[in-house]
C-alpha positions in Angstrom: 39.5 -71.1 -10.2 36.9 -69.5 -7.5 33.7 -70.1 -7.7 30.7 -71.9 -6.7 29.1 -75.4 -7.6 27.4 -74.5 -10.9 29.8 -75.2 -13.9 29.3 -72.8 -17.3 30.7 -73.0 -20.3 31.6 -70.4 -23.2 30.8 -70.8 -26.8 32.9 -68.2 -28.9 35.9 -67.0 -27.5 36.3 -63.6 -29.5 36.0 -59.9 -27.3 32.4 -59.9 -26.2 32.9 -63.3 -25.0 36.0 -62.5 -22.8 33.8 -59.6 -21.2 31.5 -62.3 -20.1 34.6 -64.4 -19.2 36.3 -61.6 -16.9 32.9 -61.5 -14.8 33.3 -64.5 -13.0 36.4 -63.1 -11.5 34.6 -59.9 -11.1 31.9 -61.4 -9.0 30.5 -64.6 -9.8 30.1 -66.8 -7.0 28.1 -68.8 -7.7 29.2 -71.0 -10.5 33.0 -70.8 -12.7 33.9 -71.0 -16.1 35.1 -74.7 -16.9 35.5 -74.9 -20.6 35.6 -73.0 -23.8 34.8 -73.4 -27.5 36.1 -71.7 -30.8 36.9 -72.6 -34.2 40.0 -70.3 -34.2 42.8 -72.2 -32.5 44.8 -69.2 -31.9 41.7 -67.1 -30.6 40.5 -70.1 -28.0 44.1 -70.5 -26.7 44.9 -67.0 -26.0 41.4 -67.2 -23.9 42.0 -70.3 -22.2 45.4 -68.3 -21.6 43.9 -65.6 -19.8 41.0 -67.0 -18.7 41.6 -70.4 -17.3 39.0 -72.9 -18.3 40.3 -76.2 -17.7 38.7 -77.9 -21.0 39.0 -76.4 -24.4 37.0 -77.1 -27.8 36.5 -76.4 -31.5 33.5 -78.4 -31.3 30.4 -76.9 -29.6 27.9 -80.2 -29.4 31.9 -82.3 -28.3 31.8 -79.7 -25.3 28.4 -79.7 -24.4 28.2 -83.4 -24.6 31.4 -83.3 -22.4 30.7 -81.0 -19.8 27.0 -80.7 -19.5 27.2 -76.9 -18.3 24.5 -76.0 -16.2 24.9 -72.8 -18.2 26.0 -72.5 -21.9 27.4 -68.4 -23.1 26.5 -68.3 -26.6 28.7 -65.5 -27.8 29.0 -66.2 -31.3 28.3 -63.7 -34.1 24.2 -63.7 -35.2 24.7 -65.5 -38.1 26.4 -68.4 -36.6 23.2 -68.7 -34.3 20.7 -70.7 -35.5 23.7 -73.5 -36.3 24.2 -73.3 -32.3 20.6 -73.9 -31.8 20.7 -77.1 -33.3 23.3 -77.7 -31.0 21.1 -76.7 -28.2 18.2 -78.5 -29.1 20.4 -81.5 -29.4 22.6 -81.6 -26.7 20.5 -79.6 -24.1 22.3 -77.9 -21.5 20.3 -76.9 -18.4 20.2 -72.9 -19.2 21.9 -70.7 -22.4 22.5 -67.2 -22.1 22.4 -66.1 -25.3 24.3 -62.5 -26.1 21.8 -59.8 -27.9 20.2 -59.8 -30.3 18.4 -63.1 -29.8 18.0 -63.3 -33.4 17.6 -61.8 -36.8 14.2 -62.5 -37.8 10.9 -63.1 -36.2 11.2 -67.3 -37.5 14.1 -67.4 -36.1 13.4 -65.6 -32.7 10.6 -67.9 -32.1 12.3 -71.0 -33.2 14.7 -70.4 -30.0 12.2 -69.5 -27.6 9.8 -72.1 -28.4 12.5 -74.6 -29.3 14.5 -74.4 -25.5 11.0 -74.5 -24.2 10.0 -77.9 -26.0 13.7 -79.1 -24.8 13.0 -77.6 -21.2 16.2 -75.6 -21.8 16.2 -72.5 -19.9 16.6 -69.3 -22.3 18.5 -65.8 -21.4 18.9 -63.5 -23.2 22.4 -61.0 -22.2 20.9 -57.6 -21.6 23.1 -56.9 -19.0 22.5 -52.8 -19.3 19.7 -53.5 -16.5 22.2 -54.0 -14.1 23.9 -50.7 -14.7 23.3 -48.5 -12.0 22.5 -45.8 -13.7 19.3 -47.5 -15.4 18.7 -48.9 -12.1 18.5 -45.6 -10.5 16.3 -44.0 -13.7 14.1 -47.7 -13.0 13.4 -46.9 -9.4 12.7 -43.2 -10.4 10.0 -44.2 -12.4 8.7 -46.4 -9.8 8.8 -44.3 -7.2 5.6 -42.0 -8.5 8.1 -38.1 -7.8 7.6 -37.8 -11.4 4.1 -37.8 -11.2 1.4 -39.8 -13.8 4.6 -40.2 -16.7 3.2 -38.8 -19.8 6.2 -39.4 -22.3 9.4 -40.7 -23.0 12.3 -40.7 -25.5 15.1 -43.2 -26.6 17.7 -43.3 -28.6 20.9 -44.9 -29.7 23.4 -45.0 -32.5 23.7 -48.4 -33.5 20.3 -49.7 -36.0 17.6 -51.6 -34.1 19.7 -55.3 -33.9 22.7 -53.8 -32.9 22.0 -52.0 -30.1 18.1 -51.3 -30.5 17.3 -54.4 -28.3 19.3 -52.6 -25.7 17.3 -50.0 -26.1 14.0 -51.2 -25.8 14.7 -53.4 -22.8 15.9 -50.7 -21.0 12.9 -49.1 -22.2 10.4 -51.8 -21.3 12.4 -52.6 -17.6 11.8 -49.4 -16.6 8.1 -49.3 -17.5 7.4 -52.3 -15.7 8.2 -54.8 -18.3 4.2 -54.6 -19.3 4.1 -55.7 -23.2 3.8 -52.7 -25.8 -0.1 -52.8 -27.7 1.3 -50.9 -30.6 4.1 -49.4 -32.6 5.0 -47.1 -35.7 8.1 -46.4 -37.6 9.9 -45.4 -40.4 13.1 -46.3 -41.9 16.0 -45.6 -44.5 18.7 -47.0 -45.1 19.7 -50.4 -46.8 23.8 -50.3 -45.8 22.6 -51.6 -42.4 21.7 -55.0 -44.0 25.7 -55.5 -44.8 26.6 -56.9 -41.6 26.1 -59.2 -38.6 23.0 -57.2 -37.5 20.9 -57.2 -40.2 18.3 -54.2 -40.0 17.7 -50.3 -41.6 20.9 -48.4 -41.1 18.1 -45.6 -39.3 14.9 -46.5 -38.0 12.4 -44.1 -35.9 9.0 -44.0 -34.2 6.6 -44.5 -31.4 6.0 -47.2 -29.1 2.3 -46.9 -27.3 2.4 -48.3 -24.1 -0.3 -49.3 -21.2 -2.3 -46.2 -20.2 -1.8 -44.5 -23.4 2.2 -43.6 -22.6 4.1 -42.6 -26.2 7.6 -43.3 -26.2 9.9 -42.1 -29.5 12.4 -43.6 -30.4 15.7 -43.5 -32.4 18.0 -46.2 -33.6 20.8 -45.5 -36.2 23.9 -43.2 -36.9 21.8 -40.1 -37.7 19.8 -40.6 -33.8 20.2 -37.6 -32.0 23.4 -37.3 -29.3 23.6 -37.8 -25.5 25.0 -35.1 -24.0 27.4 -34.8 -26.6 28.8 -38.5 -26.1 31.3 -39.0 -29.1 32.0 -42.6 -28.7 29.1 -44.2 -31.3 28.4 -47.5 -28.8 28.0 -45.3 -26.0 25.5 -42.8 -27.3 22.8 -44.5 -25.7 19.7 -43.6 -23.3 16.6 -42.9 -22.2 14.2 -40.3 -20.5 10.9 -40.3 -18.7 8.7 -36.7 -18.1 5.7 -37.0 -15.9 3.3 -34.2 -14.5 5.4 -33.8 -11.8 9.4 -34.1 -13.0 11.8 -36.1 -15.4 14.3 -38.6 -15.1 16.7 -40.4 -17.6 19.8 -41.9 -18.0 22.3 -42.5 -20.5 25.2 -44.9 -20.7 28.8 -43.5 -20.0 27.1 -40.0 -17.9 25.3 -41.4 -15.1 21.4 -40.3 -14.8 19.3 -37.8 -13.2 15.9 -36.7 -12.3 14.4 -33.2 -11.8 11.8 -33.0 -9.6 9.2 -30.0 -8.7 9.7 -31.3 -4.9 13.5 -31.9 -5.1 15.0 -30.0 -7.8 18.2 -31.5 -9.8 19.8 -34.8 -8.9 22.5 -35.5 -11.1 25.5 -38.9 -10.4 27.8 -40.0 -13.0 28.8 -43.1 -13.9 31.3 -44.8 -16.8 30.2 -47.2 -18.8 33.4 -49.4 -18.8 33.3 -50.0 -15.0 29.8 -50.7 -14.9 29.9 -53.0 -17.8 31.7 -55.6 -16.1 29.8 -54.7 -12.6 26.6 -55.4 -14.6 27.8 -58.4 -16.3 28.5 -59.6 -13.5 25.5 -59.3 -11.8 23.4 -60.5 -14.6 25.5 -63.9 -14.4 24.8 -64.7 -10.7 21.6 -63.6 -10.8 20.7 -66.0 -13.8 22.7 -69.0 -12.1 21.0 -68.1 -9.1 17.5 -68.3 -11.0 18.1 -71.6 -12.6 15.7 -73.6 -10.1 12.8 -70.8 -11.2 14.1 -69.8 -14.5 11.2 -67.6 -15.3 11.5 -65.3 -12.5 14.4 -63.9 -13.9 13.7 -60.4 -16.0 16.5 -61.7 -18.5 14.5 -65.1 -19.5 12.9 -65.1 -22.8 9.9 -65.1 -21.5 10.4 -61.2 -20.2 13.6 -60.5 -22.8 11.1 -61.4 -25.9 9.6 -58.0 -24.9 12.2 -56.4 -26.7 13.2 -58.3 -29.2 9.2 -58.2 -30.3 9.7 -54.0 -30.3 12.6 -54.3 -32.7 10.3 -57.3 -35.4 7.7 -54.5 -34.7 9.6 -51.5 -35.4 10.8 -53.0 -38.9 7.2 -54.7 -39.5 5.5 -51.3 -39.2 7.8 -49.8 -41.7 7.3 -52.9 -43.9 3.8 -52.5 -44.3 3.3 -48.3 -43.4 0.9 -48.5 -40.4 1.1 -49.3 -36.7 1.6 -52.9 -35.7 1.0 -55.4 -32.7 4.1 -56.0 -31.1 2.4 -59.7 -30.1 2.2 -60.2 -33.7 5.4 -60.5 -34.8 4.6 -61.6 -38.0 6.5 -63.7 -41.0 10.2 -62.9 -42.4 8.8 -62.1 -45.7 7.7 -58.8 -43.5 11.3 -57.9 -43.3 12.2 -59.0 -46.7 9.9 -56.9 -48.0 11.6 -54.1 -45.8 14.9 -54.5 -47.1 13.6 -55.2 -50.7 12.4 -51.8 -50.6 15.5 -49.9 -48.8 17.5 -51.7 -51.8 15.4 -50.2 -54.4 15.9 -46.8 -52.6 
């Protein structure tokens, strides 16, 4: 198999995890995929078939043990995550990219990032939507200062705040310079959300404050309003900035554009399906390529917890019915309380 000296190694062999397989042959130089691990026989053969590791497990600690990846793909369902943890904090593999959501709770985010820390294992979290040019355009828009002082933004998405709300507010937070959120409010409904792997309201919406007093709303959850009419529910996903001078945004599956007083209408599309595995890619090589200086890297925890503090925040604030510091992540009985009450109706 091509690729470059660094050896990684994928644990969960369902869909998601044969995305981040087929991005080494995409464009991974850098390192190759040398083994695999899944408890389902006939799911981790039919990857090996396709994908060509040369070792295969049902055992995640027998692998790591085995192979000593210098990076570790946790793409296993959320609830099977803080089992692989233990694993983790165990075995310790050089680097783990895990895929979103990093966790379910705020205990449970912070026992990853400070666990791999104690271990001196490095932590990724799998936001590959960074890497999609689209958001790299909007990103650079933003930067640029033809929008002017930005005075607003709005984002949205279908799936609740776990499933595709850390999305979301990475996106959110990348483009913004990933500088930390001082507050957030929301509301939520909803308790159907709690039924599977991403445990959170089934709708959730508010406003994040930002530095320099910049509001951005936000939607997660079936009832979040469309994208340029995208059907597809996965796909109805974006973001836009206004400033005193123009607007930019840019949603997955239609490209981006800005408006500008000095420039008028630029508009490019793009799909989501080619990018995906573009961006995955990308995010791969640039993470094996960051292993030396982990932190640099915008998808280590110590940047991706940006997000995954909006999305505690976000159910926090509707736990307790008053704005919240992201920082402050606070205790699960926060979001017990939350669902407690969405049960009740």
């Amino acid at each position: 198999m091509p690729g470059g000296g660094f050896r990684s190694a994928m644990l969960g062999c369902g869909p998601r995890a044969a995305e981040h397989a087929a991005a080494y042959a995409a464009g991974v130089g850098a390192g190759r995929l040398v083994a695999c691990c899944d408890i389902d026989a006939a799911r981790r053969e039919a990857f090996a078939a396709r994908f060509g590791p040369q070792r295969c497990f049902s055992d995640p600690a027998e692998m790591v043990r085995a192979i000593r990846p210098d990076l570790l793909h946790v793409v296993v369902s959320p609830p099977f995550r803080p089992a692989i943890l233990d694993v983790v904090l165990r075995e310790r593999p050089r680097a783990v990219l895990v895929e979103k959501p990093l966790a379910r709770s705020p205990e449970e985010g912070r026992a990853w990032i400070e666990g791999c820390a104690r271990a001196g294992v490095a932590l990724f979290v799998n936001h590959q939507l960074r890497y999609h040019r689209p958001f790299e355009r909007l990103r650079a828009a933003v930067a640029s200062g033809d929008l002017g002082r930005i005075e607003f933004g709005r984002a949205s998405c279908r799936g609740n705040l776990l499933e595709q709300g850390t999305h979301l507010f990475d996106m959110v937070c990348s483009c913004l310079g990933d500088r930390p959120a001082e507050a957030v409010i929301a509301q939520a409904e909803g308790a159907a959300g709690y039924g599977g792997n991403h445990p959170a309201p089934s709708y959730a919406a508010g406003v994040a404050v930002f530095p320099a007093d910049l509001h951005v709303a936000f939607e997660c959850g079936s009832p979040a309003g469309s994208w340029r009419q995208e059907p597809s529910y996965w796909w109805n996903k974006g973001l836009e900035f206004v400033g005193t001078r123009g607007r930019a945004g840019a949603s997955t599956n239609h490209g981006w554009w800005r408006q500008t007083e000095a420039g008028g209408l630029v508009e490019e599309p793009f799909g989501y399906a080619e990018e995906d595995l573009i961006a995955q890619a990308r995010l791969t090589e640039t993470v094996l390529g960051a292993l030396g200086d982990p932190e640099r890297h915008p998808a280590h925890a110590s940047t991706a917890r940006l997000s995954f503090e909006l999305v505690m925040a976000a159910m926090r604030s509707a736990a307790l019915r008053r704005r919240v510091d992201p920082a402050e992540a606070g205790p699960d009985a926060d979001q017990a309380a939350l669902r407690a009450a969405l049960e009740r109706g």
